[in-house]
mmCIF file of the C-alpha atoms, coordinates in Angstrom:
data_MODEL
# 
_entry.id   MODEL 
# 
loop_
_atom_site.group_PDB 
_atom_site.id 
_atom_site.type_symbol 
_atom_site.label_atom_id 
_atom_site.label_alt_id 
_atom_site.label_comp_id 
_atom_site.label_asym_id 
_atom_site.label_entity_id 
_atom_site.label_seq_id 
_atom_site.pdbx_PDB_ins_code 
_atom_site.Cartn_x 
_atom_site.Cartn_y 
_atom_site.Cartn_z 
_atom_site.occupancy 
_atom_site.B_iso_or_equiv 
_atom_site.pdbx_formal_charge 
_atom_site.auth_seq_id 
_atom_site.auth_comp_id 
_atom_site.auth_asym_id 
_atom_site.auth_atom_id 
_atom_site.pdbx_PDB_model_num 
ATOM 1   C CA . UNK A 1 1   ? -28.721 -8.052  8.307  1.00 0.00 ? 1   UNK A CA 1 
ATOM 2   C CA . UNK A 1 2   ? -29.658 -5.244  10.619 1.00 0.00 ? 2   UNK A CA 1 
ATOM 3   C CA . UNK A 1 3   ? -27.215 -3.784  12.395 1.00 0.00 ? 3   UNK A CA 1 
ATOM 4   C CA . UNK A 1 4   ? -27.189 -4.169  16.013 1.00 0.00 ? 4   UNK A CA 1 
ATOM 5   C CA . UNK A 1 5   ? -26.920 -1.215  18.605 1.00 0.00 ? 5   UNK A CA 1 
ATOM 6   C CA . UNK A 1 6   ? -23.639 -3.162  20.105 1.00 0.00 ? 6   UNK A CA 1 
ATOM 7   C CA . UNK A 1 7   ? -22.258 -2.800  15.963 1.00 0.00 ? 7   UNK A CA 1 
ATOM 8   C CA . UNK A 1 8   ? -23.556 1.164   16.085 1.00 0.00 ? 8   UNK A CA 1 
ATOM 9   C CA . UNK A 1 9   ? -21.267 1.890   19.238 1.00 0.00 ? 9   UNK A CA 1 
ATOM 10  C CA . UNK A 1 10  ? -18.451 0.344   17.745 1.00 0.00 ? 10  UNK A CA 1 
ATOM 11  C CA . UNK A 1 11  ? -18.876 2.210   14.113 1.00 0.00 ? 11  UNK A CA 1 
ATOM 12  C CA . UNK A 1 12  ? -18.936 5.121   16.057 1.00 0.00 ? 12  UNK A CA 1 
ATOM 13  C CA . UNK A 1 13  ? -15.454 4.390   17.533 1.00 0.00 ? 13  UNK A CA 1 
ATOM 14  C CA . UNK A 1 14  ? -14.642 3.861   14.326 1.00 0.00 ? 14  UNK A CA 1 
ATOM 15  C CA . UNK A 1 15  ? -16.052 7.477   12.675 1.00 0.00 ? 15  UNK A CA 1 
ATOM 16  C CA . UNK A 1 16  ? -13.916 8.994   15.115 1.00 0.00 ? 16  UNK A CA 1 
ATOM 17  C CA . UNK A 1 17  ? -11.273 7.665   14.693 1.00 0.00 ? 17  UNK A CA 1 
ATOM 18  C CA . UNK A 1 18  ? -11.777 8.801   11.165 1.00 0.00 ? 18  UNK A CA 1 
ATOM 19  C CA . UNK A 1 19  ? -12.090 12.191  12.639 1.00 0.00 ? 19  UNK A CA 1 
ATOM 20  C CA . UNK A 1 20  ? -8.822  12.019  14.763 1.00 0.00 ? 20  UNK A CA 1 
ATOM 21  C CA . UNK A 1 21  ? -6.885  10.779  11.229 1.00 0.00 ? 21  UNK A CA 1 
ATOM 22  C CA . UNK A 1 22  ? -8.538  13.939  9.453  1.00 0.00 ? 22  UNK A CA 1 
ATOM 23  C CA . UNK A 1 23  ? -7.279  16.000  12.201 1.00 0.00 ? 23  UNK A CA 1 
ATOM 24  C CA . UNK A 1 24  ? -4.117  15.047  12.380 1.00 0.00 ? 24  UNK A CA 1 
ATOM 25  C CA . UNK A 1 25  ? -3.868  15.830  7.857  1.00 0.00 ? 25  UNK A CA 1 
ATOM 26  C CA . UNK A 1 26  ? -4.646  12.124  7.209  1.00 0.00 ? 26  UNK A CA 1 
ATOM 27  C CA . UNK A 1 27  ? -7.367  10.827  5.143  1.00 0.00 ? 27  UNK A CA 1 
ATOM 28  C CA . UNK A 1 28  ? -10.445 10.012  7.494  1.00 0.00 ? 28  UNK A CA 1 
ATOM 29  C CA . UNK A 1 29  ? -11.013 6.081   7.770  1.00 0.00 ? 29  UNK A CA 1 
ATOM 30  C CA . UNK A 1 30  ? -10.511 4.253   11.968 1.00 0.00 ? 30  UNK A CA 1 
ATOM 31  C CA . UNK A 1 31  ? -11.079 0.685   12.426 1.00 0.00 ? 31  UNK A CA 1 
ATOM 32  C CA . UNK A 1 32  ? -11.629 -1.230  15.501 1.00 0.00 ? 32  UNK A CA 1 
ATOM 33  C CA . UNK A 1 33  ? -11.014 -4.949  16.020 1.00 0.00 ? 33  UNK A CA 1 
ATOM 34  C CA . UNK A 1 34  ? -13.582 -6.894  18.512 1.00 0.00 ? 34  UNK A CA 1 
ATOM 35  C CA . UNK A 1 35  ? -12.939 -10.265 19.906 1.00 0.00 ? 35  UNK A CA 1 
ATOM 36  C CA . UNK A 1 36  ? -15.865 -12.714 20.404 1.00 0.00 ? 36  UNK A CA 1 
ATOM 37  C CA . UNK A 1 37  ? -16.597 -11.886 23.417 1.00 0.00 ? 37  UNK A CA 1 
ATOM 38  C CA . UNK A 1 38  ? -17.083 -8.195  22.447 1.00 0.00 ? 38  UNK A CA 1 
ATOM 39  C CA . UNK A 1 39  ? -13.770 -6.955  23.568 1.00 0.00 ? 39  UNK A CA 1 
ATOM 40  C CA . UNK A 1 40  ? -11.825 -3.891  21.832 1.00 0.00 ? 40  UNK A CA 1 
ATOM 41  C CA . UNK A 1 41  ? -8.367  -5.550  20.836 1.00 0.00 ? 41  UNK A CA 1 
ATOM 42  C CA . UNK A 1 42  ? -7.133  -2.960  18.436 1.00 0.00 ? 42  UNK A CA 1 
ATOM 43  C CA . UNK A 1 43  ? -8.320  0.282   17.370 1.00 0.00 ? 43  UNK A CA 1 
ATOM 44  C CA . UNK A 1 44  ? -6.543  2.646   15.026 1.00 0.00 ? 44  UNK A CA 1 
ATOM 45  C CA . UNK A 1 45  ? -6.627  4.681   12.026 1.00 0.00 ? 45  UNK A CA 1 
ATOM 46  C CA . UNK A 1 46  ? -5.727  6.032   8.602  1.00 0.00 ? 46  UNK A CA 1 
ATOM 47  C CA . UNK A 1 47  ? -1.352  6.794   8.519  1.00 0.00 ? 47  UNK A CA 1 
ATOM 48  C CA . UNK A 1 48  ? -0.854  7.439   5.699  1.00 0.00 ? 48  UNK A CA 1 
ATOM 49  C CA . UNK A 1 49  ? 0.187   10.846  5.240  1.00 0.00 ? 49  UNK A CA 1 
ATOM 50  C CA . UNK A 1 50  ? 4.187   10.173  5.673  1.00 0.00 ? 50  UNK A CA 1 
ATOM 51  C CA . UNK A 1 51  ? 3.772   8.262   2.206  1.00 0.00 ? 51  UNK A CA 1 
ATOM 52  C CA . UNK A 1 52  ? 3.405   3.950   2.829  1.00 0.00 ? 52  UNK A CA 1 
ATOM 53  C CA . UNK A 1 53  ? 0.083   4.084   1.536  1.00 0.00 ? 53  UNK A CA 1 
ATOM 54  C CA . UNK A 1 54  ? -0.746  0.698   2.800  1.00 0.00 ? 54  UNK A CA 1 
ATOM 55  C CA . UNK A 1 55  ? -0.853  1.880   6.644  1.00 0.00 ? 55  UNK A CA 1 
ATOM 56  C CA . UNK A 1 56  ? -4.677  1.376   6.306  1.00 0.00 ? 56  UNK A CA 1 
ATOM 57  C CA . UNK A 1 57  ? -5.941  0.356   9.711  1.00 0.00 ? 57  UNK A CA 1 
ATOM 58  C CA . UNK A 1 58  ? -7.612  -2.911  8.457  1.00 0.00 ? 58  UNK A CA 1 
ATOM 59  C CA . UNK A 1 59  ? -4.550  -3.546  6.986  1.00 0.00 ? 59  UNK A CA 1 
ATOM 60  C CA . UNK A 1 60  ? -2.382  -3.211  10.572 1.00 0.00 ? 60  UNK A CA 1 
ATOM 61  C CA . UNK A 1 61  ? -5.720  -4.513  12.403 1.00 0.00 ? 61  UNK A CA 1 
ATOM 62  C CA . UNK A 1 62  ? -5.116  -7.709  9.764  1.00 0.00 ? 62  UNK A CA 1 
ATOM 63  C CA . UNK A 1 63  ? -1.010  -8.234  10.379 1.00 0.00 ? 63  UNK A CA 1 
ATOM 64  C CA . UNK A 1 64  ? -1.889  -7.317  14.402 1.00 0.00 ? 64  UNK A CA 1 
ATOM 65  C CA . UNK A 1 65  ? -4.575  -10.231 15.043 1.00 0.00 ? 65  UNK A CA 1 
ATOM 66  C CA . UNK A 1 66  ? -1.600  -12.580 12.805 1.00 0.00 ? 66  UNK A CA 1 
ATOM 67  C CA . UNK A 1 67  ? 1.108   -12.190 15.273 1.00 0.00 ? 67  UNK A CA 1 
ATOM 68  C CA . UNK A 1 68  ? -1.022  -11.842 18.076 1.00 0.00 ? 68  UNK A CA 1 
ATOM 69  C CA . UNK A 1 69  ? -3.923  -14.694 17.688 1.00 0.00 ? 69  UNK A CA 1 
ATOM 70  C CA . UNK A 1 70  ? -4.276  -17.935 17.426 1.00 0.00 ? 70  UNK A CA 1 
ATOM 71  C CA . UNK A 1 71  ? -6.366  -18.975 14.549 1.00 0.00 ? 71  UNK A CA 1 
ATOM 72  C CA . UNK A 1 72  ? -9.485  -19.649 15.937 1.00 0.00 ? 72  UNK A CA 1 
ATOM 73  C CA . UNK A 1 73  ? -9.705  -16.129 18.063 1.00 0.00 ? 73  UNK A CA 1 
ATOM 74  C CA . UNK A 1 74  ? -9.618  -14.422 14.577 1.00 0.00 ? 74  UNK A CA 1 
ATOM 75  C CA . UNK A 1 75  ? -12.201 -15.885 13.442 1.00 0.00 ? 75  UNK A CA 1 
ATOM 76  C CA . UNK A 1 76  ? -14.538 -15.217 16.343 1.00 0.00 ? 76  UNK A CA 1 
ATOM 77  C CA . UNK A 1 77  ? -13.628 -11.487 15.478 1.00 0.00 ? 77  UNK A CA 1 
ATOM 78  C CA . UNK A 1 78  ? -15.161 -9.153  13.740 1.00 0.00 ? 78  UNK A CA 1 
ATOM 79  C CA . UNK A 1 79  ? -13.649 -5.405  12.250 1.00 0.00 ? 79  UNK A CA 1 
ATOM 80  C CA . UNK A 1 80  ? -15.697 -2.970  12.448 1.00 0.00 ? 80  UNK A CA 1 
ATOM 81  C CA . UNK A 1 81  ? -14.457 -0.099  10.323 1.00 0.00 ? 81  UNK A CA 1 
ATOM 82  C CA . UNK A 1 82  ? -15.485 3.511   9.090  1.00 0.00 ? 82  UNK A CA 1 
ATOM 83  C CA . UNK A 1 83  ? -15.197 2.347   5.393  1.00 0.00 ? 83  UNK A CA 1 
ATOM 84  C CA . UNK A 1 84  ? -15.298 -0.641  3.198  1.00 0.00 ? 84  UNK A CA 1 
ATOM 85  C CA . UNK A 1 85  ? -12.303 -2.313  2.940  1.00 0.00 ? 85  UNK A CA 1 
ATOM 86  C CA . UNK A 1 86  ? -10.545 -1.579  0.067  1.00 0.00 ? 86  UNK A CA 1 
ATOM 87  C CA . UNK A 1 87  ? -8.884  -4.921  -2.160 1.00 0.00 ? 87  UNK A CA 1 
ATOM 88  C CA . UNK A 1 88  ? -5.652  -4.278  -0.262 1.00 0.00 ? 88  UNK A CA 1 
ATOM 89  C CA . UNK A 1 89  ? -7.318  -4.795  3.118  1.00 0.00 ? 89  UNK A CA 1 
ATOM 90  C CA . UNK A 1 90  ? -10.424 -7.271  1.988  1.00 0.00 ? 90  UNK A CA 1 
ATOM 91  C CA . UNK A 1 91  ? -6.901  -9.481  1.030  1.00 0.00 ? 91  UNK A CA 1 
ATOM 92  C CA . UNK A 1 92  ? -4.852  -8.837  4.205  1.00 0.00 ? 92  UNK A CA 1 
ATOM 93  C CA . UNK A 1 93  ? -8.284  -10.312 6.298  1.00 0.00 ? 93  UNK A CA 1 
ATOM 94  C CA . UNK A 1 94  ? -9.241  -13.121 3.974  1.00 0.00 ? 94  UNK A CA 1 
ATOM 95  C CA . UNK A 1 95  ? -5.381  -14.443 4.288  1.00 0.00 ? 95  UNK A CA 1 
ATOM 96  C CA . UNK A 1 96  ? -5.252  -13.824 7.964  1.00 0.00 ? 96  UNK A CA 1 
ATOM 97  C CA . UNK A 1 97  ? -8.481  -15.575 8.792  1.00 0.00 ? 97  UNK A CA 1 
ATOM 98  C CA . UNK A 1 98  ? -10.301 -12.945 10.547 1.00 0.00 ? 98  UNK A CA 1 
ATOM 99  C CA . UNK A 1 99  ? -14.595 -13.099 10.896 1.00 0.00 ? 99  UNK A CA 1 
ATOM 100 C CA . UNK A 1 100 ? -17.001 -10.542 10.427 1.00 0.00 ? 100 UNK A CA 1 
ATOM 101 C CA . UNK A 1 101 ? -16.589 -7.386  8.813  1.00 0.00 ? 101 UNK A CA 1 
ATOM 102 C CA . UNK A 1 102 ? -18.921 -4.340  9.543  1.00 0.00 ? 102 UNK A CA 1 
ATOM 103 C CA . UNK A 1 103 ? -18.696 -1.275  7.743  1.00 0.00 ? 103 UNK A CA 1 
ATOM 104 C CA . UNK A 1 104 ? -20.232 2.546   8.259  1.00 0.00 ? 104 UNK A CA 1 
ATOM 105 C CA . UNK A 1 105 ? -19.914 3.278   4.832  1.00 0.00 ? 105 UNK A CA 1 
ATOM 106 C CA . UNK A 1 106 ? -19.624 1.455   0.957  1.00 0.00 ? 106 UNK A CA 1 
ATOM 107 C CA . UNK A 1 107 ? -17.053 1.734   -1.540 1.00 0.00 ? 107 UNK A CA 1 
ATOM 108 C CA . UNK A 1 108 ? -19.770 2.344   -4.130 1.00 0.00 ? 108 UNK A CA 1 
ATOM 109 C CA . UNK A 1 109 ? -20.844 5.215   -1.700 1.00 0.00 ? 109 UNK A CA 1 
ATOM 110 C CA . UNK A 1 110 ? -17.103 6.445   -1.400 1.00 0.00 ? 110 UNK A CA 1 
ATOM 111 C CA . UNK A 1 111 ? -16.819 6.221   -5.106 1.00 0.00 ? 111 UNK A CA 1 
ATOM 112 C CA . UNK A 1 112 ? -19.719 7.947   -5.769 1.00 0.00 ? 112 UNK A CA 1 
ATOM 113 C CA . UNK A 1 113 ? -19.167 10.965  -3.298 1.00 0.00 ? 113 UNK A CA 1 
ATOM 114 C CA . UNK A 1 114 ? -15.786 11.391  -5.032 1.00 0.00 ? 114 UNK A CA 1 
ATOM 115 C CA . UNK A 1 115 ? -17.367 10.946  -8.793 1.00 0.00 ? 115 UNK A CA 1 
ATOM 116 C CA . UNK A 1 116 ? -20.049 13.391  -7.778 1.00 0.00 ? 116 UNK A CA 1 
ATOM 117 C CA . UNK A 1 117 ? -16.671 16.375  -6.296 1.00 0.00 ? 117 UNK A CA 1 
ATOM 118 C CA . UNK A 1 118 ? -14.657 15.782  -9.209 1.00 0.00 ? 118 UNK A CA 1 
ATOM 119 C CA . UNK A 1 119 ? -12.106 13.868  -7.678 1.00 0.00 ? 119 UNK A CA 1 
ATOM 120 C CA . UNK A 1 120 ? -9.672  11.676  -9.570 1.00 0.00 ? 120 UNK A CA 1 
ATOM 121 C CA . UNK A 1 121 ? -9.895  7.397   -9.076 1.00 0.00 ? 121 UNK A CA 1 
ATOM 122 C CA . UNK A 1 122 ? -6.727  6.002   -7.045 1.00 0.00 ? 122 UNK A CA 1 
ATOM 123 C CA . UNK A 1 123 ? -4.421  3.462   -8.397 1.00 0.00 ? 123 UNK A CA 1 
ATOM 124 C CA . UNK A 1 124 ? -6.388  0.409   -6.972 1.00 0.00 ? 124 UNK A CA 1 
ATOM 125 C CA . UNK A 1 125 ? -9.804  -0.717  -8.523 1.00 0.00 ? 125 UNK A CA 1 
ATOM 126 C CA . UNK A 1 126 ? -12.642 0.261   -5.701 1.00 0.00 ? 126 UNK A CA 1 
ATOM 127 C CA . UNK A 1 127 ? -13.919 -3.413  -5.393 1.00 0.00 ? 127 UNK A CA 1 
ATOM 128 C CA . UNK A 1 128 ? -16.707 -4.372  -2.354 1.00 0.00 ? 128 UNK A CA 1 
ATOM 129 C CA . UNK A 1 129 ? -14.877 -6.486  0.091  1.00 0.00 ? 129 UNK A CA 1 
ATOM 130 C CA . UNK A 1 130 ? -16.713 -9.897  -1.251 1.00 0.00 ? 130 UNK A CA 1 
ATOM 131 C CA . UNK A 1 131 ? -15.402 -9.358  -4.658 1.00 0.00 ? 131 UNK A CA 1 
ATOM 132 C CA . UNK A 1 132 ? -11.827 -9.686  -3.187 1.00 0.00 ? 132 UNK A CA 1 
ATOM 133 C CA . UNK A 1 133 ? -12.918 -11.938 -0.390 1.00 0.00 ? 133 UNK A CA 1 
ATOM 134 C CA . UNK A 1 134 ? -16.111 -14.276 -0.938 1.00 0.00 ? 134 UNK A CA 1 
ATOM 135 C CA . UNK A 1 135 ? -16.265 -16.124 2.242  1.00 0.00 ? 135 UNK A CA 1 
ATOM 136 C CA . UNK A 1 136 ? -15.841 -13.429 4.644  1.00 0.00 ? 136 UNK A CA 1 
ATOM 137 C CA . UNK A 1 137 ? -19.077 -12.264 6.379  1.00 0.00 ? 137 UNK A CA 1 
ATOM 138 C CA . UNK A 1 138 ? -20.121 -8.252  5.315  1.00 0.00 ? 138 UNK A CA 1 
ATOM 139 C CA . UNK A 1 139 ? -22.428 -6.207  7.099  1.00 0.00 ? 139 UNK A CA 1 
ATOM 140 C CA . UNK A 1 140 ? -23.412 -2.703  5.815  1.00 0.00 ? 140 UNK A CA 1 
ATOM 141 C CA . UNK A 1 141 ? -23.218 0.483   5.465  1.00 0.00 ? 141 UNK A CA 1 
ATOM 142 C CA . UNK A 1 142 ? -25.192 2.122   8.242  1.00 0.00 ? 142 UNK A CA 1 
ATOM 143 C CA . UNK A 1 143 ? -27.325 4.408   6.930  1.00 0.00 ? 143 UNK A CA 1 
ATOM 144 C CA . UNK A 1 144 ? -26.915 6.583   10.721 1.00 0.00 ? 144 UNK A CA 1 
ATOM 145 C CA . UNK A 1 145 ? -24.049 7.400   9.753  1.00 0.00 ? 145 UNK A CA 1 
ATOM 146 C CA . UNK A 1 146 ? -23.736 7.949   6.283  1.00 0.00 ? 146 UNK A CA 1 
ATOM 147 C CA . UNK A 1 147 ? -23.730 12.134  6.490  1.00 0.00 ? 147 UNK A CA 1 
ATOM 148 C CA . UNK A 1 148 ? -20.956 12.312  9.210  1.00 0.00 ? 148 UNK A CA 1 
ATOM 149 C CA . UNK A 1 149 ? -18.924 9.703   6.620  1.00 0.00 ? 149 UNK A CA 1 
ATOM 150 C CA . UNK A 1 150 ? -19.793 11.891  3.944  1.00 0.00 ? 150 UNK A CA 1 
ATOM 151 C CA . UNK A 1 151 ? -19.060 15.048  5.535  1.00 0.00 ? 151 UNK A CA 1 
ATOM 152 C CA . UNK A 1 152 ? -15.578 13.803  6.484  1.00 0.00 ? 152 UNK A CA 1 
ATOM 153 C CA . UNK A 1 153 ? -14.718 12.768  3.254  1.00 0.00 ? 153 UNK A CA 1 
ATOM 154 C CA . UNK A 1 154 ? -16.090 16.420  1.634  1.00 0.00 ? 154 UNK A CA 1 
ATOM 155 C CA . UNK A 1 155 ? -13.564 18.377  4.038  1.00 0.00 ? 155 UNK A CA 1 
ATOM 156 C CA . UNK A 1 156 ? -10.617 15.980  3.170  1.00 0.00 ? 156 UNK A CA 1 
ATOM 157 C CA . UNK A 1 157 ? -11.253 16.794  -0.392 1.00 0.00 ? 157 UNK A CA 1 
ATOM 158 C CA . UNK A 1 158 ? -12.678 20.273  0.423  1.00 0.00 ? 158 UNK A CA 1 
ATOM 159 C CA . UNK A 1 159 ? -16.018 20.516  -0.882 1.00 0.00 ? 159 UNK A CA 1 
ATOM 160 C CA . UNK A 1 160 ? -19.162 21.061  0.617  1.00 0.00 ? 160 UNK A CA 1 
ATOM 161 C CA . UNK A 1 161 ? -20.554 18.093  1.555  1.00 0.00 ? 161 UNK A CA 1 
# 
């Protein structure tokens, strides 16, 4: 599916957000939650610099829209996010019943940026979100953005991008 101009503004949200997080010494993913009838309902991003590695913000977006949603307003939503959820958070939104999920950038691009600098693999298999998550709608990455993703990710690792 093409991405729509209305999913472009939000992905931007969410890239700087990502910027904010690498600002602030975190690593540089933001995430944005959208009701159904295009309303921002949460927006955060990466904190995970104090050590709980699992303060992704798909994963708080996920546990927010749980105690704060009924079931049938999560699944009208859609996350729009700066990355590809990783297993962790494909999980977290599977199990909470949230809708579509719209992404700036892949894990295969991810994993490839950080093959390509010499950077070492994490603890958690990089799996796309419908390998974790089948029936969960996926749209992306957006190619508009792919170099300010990218670049983000170069000066968290500190290469050139």
């Amino acid at each position: 599916m093409t991405l729509s101009e209305t999913d472009l503004v939000h992905l931007r949200h969410c890239v700087e957000l990502a910027r904010e997080a690498l600002e602030d010494g975190d690593e540089p993913f933001g995430s944005v939650l959208v009701s159904g009838v295009g309303e921002v309902l949460y927006a955060d991003r990466n904190r995970v610099k104090d050590g709980d590695q699992t303060r992704h913000p798909e994963f708080d977006i996920a546990r927010w829209a749980g105690e704060n949603l009924p079931q049938d307003q999560r699944e009208a939503c859609t996350v729009y996010t700066s990355g590809e959820h990783c297993a962790m958070c494909s999980a977290a939104h599977a199990w909470v019943g949230l809708g579509r999920i719209v992404y700036a950038a892949s894990t295969t691009q991810l994993v490839g940026w950080l093959t390509e600098w010499g950077v070492a693999p994490g603890p958690v298999r990089p799996l796309a979100i419908q390998d974790v998550a089948p029936g969960v709608p996926v749209d992306g990455p957006a190619p508009e953005l792919e170099a300010e993703v990218r670049g983000l990710h170069a000066r968290l690792h500190g290469v050139a991008s």
